[in-house]
PDB file of N, CA, C and O in Angstrom:
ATOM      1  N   UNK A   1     -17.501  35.148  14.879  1.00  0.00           N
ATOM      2  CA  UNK A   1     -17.307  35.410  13.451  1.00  0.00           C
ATOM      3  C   UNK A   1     -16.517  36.692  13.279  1.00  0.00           C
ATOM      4  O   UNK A   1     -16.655  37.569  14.132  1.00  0.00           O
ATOM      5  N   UNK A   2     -15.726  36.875  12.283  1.00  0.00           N
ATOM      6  CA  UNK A   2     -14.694  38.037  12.037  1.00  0.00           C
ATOM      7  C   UNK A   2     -15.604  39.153  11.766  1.00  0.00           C
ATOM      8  O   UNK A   2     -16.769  39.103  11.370  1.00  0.00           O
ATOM      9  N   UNK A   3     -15.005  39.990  11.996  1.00  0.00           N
ATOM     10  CA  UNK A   3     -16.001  41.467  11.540  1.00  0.00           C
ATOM     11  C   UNK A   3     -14.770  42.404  10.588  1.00  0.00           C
ATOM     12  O   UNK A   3     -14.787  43.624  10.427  1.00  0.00           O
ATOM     13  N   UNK A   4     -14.297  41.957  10.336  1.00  0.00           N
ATOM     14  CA  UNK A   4     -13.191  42.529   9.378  1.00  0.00           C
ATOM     15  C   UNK A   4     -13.414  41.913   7.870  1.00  0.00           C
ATOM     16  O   UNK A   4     -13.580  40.757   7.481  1.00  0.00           O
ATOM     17  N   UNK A   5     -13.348  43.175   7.187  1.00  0.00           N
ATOM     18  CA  UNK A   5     -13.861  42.490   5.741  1.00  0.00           C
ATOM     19  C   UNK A   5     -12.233  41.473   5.054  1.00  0.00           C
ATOM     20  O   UNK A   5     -12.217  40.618   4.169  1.00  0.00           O
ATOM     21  N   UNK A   6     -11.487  41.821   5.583  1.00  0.00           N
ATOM     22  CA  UNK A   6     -10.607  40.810   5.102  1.00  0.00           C
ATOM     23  C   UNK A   6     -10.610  39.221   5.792  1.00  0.00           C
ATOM     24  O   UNK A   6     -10.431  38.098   5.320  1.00  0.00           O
ATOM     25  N   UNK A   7     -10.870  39.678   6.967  1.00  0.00           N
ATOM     26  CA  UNK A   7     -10.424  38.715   7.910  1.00  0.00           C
ATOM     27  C   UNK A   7     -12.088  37.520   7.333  1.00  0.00           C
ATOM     28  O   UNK A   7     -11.999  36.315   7.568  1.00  0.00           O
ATOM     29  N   UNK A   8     -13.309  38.035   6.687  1.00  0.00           N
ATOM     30  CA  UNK A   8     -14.462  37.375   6.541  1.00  0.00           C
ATOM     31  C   UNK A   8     -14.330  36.578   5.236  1.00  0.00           C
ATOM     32  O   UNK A   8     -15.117  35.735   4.806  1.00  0.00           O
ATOM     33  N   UNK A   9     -12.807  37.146   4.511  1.00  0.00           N
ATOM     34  CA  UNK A   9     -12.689  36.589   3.149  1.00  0.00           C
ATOM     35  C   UNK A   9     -11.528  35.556   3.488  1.00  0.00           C
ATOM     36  O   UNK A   9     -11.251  34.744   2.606  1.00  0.00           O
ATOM     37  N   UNK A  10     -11.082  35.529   4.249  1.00  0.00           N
ATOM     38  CA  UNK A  10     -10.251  34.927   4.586  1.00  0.00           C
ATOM     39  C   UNK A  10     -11.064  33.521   5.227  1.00  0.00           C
ATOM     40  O   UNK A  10     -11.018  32.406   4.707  1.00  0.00           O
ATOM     41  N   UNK A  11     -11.784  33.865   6.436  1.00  0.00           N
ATOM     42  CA  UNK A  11     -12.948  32.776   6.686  1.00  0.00           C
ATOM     43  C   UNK A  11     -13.008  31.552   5.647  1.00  0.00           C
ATOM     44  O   UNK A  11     -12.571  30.409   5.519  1.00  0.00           O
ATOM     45  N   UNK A  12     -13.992  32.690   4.841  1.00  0.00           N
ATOM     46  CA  UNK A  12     -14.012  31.541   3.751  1.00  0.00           C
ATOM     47  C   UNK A  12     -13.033  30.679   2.424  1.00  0.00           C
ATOM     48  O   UNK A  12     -13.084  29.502   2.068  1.00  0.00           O
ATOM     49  N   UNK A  13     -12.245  31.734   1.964  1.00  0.00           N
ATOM     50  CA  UNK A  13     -10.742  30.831   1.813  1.00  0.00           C
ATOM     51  C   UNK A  13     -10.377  29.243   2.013  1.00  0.00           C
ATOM     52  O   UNK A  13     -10.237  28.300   1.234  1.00  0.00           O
ATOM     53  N   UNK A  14     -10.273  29.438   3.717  1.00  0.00           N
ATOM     54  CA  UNK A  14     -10.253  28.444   4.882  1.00  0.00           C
ATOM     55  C   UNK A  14     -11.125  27.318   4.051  1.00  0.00           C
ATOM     56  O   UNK A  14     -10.909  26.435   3.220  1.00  0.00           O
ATOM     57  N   UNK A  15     -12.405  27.960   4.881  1.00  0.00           N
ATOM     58  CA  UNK A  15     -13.698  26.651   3.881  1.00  0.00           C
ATOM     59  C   UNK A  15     -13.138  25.945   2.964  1.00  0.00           C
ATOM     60  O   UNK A  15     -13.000  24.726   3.074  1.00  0.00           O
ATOM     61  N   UNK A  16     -12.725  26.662   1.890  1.00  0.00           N
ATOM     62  CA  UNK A  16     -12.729  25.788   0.701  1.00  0.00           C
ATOM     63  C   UNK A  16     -11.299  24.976   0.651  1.00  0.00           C
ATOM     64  O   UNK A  16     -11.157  23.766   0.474  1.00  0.00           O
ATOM     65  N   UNK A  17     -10.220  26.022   0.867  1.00  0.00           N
ATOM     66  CA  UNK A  17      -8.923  25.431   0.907  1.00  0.00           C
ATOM     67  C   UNK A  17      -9.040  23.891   2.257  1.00  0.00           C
ATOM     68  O   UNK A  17      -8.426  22.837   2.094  1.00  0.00           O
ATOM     69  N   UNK A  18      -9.586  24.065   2.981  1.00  0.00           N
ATOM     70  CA  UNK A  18      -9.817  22.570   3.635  1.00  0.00           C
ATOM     71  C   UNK A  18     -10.765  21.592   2.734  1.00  0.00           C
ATOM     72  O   UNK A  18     -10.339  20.440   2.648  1.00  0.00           O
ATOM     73  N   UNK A  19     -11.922  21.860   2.085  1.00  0.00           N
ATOM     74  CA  UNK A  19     -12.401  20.935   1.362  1.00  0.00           C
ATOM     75  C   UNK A  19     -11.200  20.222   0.294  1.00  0.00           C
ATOM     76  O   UNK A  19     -10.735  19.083   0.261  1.00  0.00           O
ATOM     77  N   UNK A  20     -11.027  21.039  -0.265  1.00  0.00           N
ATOM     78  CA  UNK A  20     -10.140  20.459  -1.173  1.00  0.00           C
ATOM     79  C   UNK A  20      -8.858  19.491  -0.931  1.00  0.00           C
ATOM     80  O   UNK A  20      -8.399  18.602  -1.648  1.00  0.00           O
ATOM     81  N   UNK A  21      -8.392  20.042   0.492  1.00  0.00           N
ATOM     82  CA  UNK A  21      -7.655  19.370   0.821  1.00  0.00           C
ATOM     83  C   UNK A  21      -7.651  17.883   1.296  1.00  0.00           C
ATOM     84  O   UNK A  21      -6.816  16.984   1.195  1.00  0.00           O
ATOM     85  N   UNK A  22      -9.170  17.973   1.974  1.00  0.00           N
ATOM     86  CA  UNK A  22      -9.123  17.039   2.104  1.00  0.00           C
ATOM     87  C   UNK A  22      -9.887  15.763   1.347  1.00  0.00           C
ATOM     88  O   UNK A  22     -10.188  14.603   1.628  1.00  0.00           O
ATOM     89  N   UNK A  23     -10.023  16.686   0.205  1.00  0.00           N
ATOM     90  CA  UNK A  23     -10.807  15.464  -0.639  1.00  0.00           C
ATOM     91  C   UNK A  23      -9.348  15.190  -1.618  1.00  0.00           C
ATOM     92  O   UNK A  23      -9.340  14.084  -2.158  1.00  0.00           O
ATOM     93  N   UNK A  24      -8.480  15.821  -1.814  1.00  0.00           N
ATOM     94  CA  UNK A  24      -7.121  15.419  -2.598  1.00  0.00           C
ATOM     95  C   UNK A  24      -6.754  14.689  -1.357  1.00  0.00           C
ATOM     96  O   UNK A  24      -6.700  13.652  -2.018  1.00  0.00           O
ATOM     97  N   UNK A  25      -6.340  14.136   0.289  1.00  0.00           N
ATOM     98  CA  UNK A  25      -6.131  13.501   0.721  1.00  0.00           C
ATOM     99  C   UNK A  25      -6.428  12.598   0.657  1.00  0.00           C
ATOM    100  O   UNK A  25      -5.569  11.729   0.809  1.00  0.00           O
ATOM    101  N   UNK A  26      -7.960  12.147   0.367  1.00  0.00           N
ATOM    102  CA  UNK A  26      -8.232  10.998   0.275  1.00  0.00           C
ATOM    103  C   UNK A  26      -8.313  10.303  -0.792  1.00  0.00           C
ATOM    104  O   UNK A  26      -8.123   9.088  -0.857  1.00  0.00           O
ATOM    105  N   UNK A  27      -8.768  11.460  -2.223  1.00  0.00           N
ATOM    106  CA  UNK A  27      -7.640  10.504  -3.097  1.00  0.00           C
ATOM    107  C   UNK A  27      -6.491   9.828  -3.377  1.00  0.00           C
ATOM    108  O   UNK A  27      -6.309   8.757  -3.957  1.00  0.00           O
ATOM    109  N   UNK A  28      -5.169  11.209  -2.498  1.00  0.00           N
ATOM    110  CA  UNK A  28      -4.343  10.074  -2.515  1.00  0.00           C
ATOM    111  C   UNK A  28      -3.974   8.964  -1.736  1.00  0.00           C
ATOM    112  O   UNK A  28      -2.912   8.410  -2.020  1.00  0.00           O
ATOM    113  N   UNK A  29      -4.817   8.431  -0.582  1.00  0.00           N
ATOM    114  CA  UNK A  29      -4.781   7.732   0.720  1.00  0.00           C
ATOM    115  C   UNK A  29      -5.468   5.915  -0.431  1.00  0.00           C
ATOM    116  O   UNK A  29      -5.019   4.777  -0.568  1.00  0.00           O
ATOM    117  N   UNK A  30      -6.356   6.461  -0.812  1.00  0.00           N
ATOM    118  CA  UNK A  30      -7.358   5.124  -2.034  1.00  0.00           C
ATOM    119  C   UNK A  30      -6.609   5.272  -2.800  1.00  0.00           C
ATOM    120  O   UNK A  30      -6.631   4.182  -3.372  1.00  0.00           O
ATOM    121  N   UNK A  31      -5.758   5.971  -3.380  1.00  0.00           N
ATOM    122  CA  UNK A  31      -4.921   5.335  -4.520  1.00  0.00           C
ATOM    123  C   UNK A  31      -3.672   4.349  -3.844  1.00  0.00           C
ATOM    124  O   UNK A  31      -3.554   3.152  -4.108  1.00  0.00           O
ATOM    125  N   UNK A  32      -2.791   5.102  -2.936  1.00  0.00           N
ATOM    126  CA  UNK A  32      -1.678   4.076  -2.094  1.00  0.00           C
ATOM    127  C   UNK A  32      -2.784   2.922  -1.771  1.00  0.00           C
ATOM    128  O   UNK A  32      -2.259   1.841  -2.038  1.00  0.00           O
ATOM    129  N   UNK A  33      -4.387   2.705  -1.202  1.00  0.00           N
ATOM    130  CA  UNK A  33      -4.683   1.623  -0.683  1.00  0.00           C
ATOM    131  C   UNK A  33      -4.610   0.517  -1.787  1.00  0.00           C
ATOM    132  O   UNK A  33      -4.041  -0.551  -1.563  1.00  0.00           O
ATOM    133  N   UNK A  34      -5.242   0.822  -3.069  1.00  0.00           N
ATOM    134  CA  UNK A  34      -5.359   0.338  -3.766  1.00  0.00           C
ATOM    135  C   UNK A  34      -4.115  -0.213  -4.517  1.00  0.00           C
ATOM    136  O   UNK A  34      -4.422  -0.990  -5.421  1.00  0.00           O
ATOM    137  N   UNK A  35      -2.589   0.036  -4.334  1.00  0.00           N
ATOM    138  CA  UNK A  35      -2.157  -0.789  -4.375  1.00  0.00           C
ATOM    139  C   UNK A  35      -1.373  -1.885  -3.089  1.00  0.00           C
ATOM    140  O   UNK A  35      -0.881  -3.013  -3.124  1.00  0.00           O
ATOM    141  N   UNK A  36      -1.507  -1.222  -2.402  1.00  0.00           N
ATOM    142  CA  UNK A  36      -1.532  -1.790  -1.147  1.00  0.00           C
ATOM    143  C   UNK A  36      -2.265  -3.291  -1.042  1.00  0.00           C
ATOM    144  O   UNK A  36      -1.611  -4.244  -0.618  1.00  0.00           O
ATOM    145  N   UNK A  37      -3.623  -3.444  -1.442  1.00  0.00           N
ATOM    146  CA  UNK A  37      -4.756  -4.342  -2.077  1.00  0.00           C
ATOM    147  C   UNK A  37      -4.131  -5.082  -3.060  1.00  0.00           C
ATOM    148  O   UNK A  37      -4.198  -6.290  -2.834  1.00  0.00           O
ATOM    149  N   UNK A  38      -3.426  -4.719  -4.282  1.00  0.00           N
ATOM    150  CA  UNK A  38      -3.175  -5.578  -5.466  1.00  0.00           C
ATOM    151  C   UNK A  38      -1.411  -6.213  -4.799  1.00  0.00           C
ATOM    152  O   UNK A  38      -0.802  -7.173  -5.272  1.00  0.00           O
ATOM    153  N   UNK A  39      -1.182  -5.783  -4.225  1.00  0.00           N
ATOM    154  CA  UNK A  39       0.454  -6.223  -2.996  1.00  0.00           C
ATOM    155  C   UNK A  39       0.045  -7.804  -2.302  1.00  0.00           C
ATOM    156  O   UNK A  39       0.561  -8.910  -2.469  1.00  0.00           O
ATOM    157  N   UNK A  40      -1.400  -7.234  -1.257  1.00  0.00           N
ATOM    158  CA  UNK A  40      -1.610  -8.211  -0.233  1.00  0.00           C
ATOM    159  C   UNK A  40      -2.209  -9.547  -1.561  1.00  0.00           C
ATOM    160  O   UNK A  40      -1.952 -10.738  -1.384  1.00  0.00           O
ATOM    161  N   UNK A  41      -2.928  -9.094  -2.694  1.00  0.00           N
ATOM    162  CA  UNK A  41      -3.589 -10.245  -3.322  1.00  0.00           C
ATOM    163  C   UNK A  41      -2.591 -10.998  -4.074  1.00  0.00           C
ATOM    164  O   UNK A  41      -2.972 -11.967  -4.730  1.00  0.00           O
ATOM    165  N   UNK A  42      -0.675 -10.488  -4.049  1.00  0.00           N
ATOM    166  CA  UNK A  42      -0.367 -11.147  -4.678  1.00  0.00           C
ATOM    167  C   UNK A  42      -0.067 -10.804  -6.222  1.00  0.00           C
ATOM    168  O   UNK A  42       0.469 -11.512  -7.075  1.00  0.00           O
ATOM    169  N   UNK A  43      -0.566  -9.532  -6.312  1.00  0.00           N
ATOM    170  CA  UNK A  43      -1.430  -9.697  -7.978  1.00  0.00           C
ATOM    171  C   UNK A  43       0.138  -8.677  -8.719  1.00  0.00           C
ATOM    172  O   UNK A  43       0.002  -7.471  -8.922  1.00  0.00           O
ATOM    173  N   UNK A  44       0.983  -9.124  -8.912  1.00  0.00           N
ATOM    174  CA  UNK A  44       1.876  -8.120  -9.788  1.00  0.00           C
ATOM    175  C   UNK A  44       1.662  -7.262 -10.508  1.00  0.00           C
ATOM    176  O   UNK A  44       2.423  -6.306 -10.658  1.00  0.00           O
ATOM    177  N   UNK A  45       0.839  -7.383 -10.965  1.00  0.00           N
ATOM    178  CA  UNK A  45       0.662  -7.153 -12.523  1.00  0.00           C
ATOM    179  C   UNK A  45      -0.280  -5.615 -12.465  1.00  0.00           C
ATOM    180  O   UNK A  45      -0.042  -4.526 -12.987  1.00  0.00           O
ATOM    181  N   UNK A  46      -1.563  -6.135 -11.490  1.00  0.00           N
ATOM    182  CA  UNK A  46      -2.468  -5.133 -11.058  1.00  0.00           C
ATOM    183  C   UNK A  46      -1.785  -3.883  -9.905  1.00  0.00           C
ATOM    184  O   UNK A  46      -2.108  -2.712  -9.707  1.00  0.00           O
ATOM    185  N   UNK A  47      -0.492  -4.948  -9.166  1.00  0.00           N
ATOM    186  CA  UNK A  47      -0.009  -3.719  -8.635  1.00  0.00           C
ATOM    187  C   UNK A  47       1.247  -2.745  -9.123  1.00  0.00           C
ATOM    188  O   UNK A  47       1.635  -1.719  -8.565  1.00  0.00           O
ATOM    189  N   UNK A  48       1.717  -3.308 -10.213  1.00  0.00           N
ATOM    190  CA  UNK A  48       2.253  -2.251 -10.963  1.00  0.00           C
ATOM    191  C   UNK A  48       1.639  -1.292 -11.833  1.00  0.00           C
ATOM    192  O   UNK A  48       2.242  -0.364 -12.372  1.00  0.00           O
ATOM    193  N   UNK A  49       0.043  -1.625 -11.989  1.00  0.00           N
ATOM    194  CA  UNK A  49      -0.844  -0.571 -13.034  1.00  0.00           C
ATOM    195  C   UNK A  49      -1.390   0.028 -11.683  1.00  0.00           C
ATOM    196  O   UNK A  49      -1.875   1.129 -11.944  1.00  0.00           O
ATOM    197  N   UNK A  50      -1.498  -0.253 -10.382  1.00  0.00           N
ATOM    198  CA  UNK A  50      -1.924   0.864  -9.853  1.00  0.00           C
ATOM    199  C   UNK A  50      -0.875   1.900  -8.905  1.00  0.00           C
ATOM    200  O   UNK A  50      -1.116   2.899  -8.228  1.00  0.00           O
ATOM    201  N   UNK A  51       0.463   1.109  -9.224  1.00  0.00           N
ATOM    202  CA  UNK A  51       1.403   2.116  -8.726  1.00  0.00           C
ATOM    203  C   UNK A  51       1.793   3.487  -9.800  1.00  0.00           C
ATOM    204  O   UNK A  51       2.199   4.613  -9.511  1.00  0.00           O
ATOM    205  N   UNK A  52       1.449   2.797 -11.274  1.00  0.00           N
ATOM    206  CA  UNK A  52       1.583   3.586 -12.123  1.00  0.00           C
ATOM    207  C   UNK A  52       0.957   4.405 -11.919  1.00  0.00           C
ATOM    208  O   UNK A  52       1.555   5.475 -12.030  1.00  0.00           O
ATOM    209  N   UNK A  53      -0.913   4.555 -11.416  1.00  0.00           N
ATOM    210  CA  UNK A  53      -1.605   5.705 -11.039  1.00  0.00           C
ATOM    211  C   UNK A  53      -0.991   6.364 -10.076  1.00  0.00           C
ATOM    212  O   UNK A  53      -0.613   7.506 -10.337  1.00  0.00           O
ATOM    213  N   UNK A  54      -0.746   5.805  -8.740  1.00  0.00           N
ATOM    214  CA  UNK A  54      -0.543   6.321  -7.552  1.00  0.00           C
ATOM    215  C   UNK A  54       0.842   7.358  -7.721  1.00  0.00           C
ATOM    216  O   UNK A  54       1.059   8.552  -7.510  1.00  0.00           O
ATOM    217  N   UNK A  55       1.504   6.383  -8.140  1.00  0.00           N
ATOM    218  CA  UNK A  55       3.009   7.856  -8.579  1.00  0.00           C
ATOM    219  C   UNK A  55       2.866   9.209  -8.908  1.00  0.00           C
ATOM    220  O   UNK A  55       3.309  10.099  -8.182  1.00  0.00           O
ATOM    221  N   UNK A  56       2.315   9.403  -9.884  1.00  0.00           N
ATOM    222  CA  UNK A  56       2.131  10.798  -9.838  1.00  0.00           C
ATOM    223  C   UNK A  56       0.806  11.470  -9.315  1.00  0.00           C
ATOM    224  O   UNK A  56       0.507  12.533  -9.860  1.00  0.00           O
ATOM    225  N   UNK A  57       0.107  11.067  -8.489  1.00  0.00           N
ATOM    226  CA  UNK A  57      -0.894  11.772  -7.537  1.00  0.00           C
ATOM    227  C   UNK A  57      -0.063  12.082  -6.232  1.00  0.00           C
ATOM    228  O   UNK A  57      -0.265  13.008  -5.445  1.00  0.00           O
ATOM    229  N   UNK A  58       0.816  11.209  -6.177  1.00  0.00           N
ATOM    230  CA  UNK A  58       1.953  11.550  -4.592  1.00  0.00           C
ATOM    231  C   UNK A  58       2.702  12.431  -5.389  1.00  0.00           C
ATOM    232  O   UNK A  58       2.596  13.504  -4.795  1.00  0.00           O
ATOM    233  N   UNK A  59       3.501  12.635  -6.533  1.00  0.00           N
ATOM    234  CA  UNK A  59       4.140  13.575  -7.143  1.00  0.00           C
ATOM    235  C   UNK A  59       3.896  14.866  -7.392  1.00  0.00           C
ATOM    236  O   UNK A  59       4.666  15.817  -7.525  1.00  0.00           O
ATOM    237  N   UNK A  60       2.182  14.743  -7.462  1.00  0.00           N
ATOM    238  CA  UNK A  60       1.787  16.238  -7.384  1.00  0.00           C
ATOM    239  C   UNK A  60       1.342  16.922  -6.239  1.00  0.00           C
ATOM    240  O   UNK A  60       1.469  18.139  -6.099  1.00  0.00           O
ATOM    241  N   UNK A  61       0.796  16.131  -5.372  1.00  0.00           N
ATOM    242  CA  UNK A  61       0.531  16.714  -4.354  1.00  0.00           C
ATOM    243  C   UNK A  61       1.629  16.629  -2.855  1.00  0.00           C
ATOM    244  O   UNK A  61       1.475  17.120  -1.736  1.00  0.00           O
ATOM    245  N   UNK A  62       2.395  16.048  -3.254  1.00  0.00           N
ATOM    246  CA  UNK A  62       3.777  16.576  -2.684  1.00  0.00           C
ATOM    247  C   UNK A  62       4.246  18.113  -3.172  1.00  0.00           C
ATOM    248  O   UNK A  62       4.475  19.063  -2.423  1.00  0.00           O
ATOM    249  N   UNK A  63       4.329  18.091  -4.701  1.00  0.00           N
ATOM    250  CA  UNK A  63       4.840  19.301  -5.309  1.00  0.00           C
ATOM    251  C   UNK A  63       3.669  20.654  -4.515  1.00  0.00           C
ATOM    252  O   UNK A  63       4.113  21.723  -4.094  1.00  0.00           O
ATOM    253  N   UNK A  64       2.777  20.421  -4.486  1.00  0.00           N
ATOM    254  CA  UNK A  64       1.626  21.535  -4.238  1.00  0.00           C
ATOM    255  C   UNK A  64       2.007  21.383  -2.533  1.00  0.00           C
ATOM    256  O   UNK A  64       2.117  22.522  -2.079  1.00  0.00           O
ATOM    257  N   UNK A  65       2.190  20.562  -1.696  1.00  0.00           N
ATOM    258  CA  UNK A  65       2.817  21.292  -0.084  1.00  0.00           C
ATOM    259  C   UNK A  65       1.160  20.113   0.324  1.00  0.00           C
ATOM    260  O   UNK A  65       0.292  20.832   0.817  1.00  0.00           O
ATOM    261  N   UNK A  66       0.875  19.215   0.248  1.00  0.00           N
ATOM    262  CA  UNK A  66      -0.454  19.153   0.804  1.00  0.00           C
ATOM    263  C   UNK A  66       0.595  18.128   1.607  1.00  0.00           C
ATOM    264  O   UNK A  66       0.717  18.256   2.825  1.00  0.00           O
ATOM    265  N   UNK A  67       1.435  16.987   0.796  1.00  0.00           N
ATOM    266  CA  UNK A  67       2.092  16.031   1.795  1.00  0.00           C
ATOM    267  C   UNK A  67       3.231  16.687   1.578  1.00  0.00           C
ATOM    268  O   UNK A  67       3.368  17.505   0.669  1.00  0.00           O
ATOM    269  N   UNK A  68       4.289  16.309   2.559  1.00  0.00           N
ATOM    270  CA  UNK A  68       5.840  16.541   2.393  1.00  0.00           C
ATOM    271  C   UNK A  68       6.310  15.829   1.511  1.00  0.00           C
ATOM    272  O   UNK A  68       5.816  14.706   1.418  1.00  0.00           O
ATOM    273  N   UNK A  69       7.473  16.226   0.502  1.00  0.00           N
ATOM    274  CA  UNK A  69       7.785  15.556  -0.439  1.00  0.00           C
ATOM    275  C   UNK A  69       8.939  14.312   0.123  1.00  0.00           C
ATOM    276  O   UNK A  69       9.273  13.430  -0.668  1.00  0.00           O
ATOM    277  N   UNK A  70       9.320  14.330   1.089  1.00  0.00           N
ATOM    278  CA  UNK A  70       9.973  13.544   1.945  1.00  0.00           C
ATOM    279  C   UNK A  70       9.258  12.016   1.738  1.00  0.00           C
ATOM    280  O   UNK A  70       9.728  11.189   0.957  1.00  0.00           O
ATOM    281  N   UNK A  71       8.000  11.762   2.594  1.00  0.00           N
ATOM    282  CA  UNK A  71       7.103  11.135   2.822  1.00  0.00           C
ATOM    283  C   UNK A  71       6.380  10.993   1.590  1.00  0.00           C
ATOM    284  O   UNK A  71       5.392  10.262   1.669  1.00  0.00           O
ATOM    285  N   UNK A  72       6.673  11.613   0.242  1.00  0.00           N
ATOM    286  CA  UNK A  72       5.501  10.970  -1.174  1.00  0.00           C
ATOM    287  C   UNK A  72       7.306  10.015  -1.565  1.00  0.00           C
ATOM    288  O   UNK A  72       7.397   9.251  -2.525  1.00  0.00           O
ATOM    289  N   UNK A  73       7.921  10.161  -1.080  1.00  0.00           N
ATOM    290  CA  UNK A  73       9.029   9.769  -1.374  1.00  0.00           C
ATOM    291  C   UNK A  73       9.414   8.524  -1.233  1.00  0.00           C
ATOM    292  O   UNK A  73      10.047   7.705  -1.901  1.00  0.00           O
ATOM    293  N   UNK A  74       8.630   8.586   0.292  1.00  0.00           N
ATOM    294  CA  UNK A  74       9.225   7.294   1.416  1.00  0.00           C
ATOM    295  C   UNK A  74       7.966   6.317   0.596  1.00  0.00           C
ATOM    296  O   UNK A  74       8.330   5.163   0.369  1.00  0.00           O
ATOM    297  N   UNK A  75       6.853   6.598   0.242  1.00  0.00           N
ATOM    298  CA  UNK A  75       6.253   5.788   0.360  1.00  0.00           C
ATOM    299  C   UNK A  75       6.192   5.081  -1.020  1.00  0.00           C
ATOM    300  O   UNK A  75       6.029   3.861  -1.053  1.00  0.00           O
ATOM    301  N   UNK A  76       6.337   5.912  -2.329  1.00  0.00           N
ATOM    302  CA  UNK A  76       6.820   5.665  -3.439  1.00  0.00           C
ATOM    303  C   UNK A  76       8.043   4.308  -3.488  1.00  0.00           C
ATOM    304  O   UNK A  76       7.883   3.275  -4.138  1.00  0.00           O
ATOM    305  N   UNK A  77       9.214   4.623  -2.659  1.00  0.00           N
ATOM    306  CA  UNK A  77      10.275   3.514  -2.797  1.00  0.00           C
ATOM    307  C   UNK A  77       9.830   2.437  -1.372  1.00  0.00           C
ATOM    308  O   UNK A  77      10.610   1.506  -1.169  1.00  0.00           O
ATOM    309  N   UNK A  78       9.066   2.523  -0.778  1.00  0.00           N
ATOM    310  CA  UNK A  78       8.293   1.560  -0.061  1.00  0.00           C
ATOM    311  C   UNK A  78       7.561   0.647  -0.948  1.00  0.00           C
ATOM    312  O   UNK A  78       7.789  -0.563  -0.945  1.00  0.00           O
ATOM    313  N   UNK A  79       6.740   1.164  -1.661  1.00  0.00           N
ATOM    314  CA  UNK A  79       5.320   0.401  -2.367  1.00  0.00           C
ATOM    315  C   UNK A  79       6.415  -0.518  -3.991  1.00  0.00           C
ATOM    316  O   UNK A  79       6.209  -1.659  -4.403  1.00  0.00           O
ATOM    317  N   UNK A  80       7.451   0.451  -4.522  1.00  0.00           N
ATOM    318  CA  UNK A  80       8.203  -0.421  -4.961  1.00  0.00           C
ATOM    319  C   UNK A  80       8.825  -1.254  -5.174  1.00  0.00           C
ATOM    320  O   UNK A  80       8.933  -2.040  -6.116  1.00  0.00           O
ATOM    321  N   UNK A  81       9.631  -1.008  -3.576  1.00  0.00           N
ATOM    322  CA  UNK A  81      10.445  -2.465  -3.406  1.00  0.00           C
ATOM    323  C   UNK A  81       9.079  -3.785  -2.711  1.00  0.00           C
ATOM    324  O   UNK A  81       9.429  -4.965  -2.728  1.00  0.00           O
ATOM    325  N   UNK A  82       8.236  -3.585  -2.389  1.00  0.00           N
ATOM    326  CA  UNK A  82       7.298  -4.235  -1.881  1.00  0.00           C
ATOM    327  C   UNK A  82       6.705  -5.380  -3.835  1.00  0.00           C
ATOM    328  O   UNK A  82       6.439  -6.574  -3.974  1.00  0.00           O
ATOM    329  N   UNK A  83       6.743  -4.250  -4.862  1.00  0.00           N
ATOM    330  CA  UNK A  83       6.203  -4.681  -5.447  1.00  0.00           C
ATOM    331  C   UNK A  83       7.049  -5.684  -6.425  1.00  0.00           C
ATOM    332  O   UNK A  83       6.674  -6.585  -7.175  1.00  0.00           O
ATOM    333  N   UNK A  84       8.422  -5.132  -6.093  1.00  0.00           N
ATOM    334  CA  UNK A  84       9.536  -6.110  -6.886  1.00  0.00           C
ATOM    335  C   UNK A  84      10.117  -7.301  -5.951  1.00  0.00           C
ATOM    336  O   UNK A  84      10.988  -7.928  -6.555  1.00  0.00           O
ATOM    337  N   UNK A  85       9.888  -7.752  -4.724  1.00  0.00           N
ATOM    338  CA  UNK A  85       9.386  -8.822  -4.078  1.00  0.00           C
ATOM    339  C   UNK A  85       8.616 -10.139  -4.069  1.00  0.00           C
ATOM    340  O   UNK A  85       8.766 -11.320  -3.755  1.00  0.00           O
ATOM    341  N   UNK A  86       7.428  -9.045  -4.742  1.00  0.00           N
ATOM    342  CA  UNK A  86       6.274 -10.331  -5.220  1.00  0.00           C
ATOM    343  C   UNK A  86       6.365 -10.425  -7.100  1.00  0.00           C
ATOM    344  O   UNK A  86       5.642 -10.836  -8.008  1.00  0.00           O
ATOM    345  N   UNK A  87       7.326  -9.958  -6.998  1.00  0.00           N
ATOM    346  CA  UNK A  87       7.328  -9.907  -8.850  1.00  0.00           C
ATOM    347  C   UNK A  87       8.507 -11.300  -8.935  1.00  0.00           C
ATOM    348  O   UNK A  87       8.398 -12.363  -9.546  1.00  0.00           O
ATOM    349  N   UNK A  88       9.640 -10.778  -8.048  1.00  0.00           N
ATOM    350  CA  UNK A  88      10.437 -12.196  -7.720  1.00  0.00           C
ATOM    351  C   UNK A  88      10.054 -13.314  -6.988  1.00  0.00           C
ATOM    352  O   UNK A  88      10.584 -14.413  -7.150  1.00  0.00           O
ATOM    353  N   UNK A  89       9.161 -13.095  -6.190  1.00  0.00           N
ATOM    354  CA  UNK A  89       8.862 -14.597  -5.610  1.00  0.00           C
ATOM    355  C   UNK A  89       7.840 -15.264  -6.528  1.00  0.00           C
ATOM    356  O   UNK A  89       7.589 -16.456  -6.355  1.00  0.00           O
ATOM    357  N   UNK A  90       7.321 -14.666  -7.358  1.00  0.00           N
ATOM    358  CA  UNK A  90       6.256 -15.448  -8.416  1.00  0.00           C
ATOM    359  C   UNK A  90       7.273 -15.780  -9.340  1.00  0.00           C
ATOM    360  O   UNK A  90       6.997 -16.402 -10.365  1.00  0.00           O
TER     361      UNK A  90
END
């Protein structure tokens, strides 16, 4: 354990800045699943109302450094063209 009064505030920092992180990860991991889910069922309709959520949870937490904005990028025009696929084959 640190014995430096900065270095003990810092410790905990850590703590929390990882909780958070990784509970905003896994929100945004269940939001991409979830349309991922309304993709495989087919369901257009449900997967354009949950891309509508998912967009800007990758938008912000790209902007905040948690994902690379590269990769909220890739996966954004991934889950799109995926979803205008099954919008044309129906």
């Amino acid at each position: 354990m640190a014995n430096i009064k900065s270095a003990k505030k810092r410790a905990k920092q850590a703590v929390v800045r990882n909780a958070r992180n990784a509970s905003q990860r896994s929100m945004l991991r269940t939001a991409v699943k979830k349309v991922l889910k309304a993709i495989n069922e087919n369901d257009a309709a449900g997967a354009q109302a949950a891309f509508a959520t998912a967009q800007p949870i990758l938008d912000r937490f790209s902007s905040r450094g948690l994902i690379h904005k590269n990769k909220a990028a890739r996966h954004k025009s991934r889950l799109n063209a995926r979803i205008r696929a099954i919008q044309t084959a129906a």
